[in-house]
C-alpha positions in Angstrom: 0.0 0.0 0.0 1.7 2.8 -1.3 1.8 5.5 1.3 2.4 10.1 1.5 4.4 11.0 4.3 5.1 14.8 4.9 7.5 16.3 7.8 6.2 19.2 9.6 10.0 20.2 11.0 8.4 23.0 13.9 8.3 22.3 17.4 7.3 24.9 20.7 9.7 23.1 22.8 12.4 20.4 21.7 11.6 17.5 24.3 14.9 16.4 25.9 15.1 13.1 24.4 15.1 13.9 20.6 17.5 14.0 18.0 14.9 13.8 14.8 15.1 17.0 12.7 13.1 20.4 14.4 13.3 24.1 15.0 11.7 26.4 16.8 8.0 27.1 16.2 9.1 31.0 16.4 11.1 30.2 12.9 8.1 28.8 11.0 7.0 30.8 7.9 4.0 28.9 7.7 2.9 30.6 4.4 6.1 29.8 2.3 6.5 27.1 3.9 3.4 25.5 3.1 3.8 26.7 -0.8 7.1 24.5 -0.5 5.3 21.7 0.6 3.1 22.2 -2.2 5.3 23.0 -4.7 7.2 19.6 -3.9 4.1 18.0 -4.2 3.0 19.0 -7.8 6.4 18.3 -9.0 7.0 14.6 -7.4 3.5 12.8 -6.5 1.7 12.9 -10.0 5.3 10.5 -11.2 4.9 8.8 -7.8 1.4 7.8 -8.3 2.0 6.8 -11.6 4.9 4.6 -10.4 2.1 3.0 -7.9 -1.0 2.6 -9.1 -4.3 1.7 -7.2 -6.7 3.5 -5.2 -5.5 2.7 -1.5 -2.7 5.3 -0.4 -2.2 6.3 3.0 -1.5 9.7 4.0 0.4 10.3 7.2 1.7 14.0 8.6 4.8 13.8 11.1 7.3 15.7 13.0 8.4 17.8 14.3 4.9 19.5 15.4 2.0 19.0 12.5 -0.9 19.9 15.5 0.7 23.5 15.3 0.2 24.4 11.8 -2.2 27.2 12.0 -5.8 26.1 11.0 -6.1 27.6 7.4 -2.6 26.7 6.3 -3.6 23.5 7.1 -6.3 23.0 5.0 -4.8 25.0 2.2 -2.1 22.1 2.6 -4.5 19.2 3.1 -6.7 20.2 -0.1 -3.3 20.9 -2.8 -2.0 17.3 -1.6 -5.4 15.8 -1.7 -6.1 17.1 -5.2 -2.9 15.6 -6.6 -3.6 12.0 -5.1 -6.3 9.0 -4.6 -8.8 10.0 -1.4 -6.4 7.9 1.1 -7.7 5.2 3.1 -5.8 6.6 6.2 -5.3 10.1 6.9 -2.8 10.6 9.8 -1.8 13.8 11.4 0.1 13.6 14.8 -0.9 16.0 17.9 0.4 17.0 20.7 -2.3 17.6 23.8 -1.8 20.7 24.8 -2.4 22.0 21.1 -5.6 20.2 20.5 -8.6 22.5 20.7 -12.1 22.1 19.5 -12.0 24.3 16.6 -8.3 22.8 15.2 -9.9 19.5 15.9 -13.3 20.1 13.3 -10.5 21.9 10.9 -8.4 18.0 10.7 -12.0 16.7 10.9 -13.0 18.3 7.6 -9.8 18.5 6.0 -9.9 14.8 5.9 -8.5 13.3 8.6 -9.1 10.1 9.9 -6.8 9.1 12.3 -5.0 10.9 15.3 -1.5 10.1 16.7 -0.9 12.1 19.7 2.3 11.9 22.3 0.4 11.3 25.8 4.2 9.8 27.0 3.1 9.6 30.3 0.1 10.0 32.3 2.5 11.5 35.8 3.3 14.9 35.7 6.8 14.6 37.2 7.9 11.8 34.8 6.3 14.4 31.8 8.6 17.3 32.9 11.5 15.0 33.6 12.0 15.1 29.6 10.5 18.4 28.8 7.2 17.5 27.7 5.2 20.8 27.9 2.2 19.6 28.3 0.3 17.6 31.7 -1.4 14.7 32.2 -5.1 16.7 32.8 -3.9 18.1 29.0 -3.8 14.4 27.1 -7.3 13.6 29.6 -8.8 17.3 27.6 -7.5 16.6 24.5 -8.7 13.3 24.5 -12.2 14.2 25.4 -12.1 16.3 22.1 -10.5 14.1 19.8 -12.6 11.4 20.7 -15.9 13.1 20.0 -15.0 13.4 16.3 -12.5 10.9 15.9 -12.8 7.1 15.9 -9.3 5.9 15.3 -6.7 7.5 17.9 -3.3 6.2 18.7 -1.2 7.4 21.9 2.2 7.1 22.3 3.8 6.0 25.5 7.3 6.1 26.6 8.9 3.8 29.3 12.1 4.1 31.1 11.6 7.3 31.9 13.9 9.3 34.6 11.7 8.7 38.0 9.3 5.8 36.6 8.5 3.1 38.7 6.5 0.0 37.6 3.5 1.2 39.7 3.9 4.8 38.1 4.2 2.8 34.4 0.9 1.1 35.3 -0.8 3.7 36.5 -0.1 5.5 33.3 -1.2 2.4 31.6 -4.9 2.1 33.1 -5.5 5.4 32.8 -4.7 5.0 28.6 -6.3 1.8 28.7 -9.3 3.8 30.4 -9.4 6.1 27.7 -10.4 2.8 25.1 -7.7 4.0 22.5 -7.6 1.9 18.8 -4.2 2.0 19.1 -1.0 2.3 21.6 2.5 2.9 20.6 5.2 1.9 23.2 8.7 3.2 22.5 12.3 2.6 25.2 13.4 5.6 26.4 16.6 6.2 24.0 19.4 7.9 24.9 20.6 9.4 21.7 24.1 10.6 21.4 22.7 14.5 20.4 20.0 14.5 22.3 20.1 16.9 25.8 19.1 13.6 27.9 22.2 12.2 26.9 24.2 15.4 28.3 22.0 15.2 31.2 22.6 11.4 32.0 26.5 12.1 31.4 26.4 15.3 33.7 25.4 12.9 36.2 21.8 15.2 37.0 19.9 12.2 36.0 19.8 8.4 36.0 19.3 5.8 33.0 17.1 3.1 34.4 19.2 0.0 34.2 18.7 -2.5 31.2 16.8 -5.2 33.6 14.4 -2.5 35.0 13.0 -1.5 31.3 13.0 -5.4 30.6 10.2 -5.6 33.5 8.4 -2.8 32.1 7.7 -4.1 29.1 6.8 -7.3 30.7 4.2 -4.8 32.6 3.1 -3.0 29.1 2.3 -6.2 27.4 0.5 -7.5 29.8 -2.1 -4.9 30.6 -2.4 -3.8 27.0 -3.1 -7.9 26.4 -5.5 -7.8 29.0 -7.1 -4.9 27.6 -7.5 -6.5 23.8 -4.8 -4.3 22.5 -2.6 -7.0 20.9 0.8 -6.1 19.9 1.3 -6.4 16.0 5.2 -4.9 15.6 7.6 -4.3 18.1 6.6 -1.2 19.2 3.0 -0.6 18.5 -0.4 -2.4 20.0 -4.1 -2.2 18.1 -7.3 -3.5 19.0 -7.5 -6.0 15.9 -8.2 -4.0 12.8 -6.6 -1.0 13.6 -3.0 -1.5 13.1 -1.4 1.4 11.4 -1.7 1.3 7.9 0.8 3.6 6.9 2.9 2.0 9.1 2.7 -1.3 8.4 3.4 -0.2 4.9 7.2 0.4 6.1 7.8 -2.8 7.8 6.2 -4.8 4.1 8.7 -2.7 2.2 6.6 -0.9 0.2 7.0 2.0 -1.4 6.4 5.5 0.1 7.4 8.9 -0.9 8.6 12.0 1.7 7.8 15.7 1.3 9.1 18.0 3.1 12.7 18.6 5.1 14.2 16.0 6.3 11.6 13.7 4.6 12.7 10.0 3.0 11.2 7.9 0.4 11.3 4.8 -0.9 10.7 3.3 -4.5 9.5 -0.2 -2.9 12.6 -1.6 -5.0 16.1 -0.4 -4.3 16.2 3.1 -4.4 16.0 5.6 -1.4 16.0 9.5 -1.6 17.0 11.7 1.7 15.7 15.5 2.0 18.4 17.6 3.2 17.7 18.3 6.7 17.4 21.8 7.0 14.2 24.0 6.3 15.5 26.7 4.9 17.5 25.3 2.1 15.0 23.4 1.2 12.6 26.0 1.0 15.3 27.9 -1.6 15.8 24.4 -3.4 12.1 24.2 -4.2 11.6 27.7 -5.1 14.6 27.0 -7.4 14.9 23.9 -9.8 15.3 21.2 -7.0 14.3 18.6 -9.8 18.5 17.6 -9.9 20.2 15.8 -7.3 22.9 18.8 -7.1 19.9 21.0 -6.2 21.4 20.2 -2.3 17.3 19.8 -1.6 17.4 15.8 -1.5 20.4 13.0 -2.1 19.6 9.1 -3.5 20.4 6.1 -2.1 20.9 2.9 -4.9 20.7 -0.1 -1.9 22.6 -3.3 -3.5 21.9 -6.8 -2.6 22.7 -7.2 0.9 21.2 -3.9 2.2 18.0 -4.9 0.3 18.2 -8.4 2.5 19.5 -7.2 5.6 16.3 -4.8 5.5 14.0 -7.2 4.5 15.3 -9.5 7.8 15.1 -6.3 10.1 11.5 -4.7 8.8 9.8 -8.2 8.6 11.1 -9.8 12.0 9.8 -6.4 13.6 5.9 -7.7 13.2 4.2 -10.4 14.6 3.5 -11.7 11.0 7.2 -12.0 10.6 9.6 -13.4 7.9 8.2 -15.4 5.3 11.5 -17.6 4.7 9.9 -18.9 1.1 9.3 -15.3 0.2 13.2 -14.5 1.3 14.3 -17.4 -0.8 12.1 -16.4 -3.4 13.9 -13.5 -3.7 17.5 -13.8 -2.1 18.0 -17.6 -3.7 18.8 -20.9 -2.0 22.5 -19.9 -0.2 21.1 -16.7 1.8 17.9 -18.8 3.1 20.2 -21.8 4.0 22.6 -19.3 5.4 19.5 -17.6 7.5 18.3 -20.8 8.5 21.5 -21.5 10.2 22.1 -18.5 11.9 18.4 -18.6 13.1 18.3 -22.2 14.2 20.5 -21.2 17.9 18.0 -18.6 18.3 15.4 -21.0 17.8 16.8 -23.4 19.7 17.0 -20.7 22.9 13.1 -19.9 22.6 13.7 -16.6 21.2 12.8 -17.4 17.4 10.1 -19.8 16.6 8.6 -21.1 12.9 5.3 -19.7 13.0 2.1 -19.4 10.9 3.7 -21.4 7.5 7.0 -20.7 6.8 7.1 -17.1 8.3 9.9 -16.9 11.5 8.9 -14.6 14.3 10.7 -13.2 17.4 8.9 -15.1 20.7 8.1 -12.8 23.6 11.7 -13.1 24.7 13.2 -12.5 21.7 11.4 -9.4 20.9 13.8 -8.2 24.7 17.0 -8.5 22.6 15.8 -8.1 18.9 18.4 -5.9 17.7 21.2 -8.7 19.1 19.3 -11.4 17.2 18.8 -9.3 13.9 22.1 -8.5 14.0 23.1 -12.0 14.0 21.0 -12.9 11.2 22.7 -10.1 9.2 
């Protein structure tokens, strides 16, 4: 399922633990920057559509910040984009709480969304300023009430490992989004990435990284309630009452292909080919008001992926979702001496409990093995 991804790169306040491309809300020309968007649209997606052909796209809006685009930008953005491609099937647009109103929420409403992702993180104040979240927990409860009222298909995020949490503090935050009878819940690991201002903190000594162990019984904790609740995990990181899982998402993990707009924004032919948006707003916005068409533009650099990339991803992507890797499919495609050679290297990991043969011929991480995925996709590599 082909899907439209496009990077809002604005944020209010740069929580402590990211390192993905953003700037400062203050720095937003929301008017040019939109005609970028735009502009990089009309050029790219007519070829891109072309390229895929069908009538189920997805259409997903990230950052970066999209909940602060001011209400008639956004629709002037929603309706060029929507002109230029298929009504999608799933219309995405993250939030954050403390931006969600009534009024922005009927302008997403009639602009076409149809799904809401929006960082909750935590439902305990302290663990929400610990990492610079600027909004509270009595914001996600408010914005929830609205979204819900118009919206039937939210996702929250939640983050565990977070300086100060405690298993009871994890699972209080956990009833309280189970409470709220989200579609779906994405659960991400605290990361300590190597830009990011936690990581200074942590290596300051002002705050604490929970040890490994202690985030392994969280996520013991997370499946279990979210189980309990009849959110079933589907990927790694992200839980949906059956039905719901993330279309454009998914997408990604099938290795499908998707195109980026915007700075900082990446694409993917679905065969071998990967393009990269320079990270930086305002060259892009030059690039596109120039000819950005050519690579030496500086607006975007390719990718070509050879043979072992290409099969390296497919292991990593596939083995990320409970459906996992259809090893027929792989030797389809990667001939007889890669699938003996992945059979061999999975067979001690199967052997431990970690990897099991599930539905057919398609291997899948086991509860356990999902605790150490990156070690065991690294050995299949």
């Amino acid at each position: 399922m082909p899907g439209v991804y496009i990077h809002i790169p604005f944020c209010r306040r740069r929580c402590l633990y990211c390192d993905f491309y953003s700037v400062g809300e203050p720095l937003a020309p929301w008017t040019r920057f939109v005609d970028s968007l735009l502009r990089e649209a009309t050029v790219r997606l007519p070829d891109f559509i072309k390229d895929n052909p069908g009538d189920t796209y997805t259409l997903y809006i990230g950052g970066g910040t999209p909940s602060l685009i001011p209400e008639e930008e956004f629709l002037r953005l929603t309706e060029g984009i929507r002109a230029l491609m298929p009504v999608p099937v799933e219309f995405t647009i993250e939030v954050n709480p403390d931006d969600v109103t009534p009024l922005k929420a009927d302008v997403w409403q009639r602009a076409g969304v149809n799904r809401i992702s929006m960082g909750v993180q935590s439902m305990i104040d302290a663990e929400l300023q610990a990492v610079g979240r600027r909004h509270s927990a009595e914001d996600a409860r408010s914005a929830y009430s609205i979204l819900s009222e118009r919206f039937a298909n939210i996702s929250l995020d939640l983050i565990f490992g977070l300086p100060g949490q405690t298993l009871e503090s994890l699972s209080r935050s956990l009833e309280e989004i189970i409470a709220m009878k989200p579609k779906h819940v994405s659960v991400y690991s605290l990361m300590y990435e190597e830009r990011s201002a936690l990581t200074r903190l942590r290596d300051a000594g002002r705050i604490d990284e929970l040890p490994e162990q202690y985030s392994v019984a969280m996520f013991r904790v997370i499946n279990e309630q979210l189980s309990e609740a009849g959110i079933r995990r589907y990927e790694i990181s992200n839980y949906a009452i059956p039905g719901y899982e993330s279309r454009h998402n998914s997408a990604y993990w099938r290795g499908d292909a998707y195109i980026g707009l915007g700075p900082a924004a990446h694409g993917f032919d679905g065969r071998n080919l990967r393009r990269a948006n320079a990270a930086d707003f305002r060259k892009y916005m030059q690039a596109v008001s120039d000819d950005f068409i050519d690579e030496g533009s500086g607006l975007f650099g390719n990718e070509m992926l050879d043979e072992d990339e290409l099969r390296e991803e497919m292991i990593m992507t596939r083995l990320r979702t409970t459906a996992g890797l259809d090893t027929e499919a792989f030797k389809t495609r990667f001939g007889e001496p890669a699938y003996r050679r992945l059979m061999r290297d999975a067979d001690r990991w199967m052997r431990s409990g970690r990897l099991t043969m599930g539905s057919g011929s398609h291997l899948t991480l086991t509860d356990a093995g999902v605790m150490i995925s990156d070690e065991i996709i690294a050995d299949l590599f």
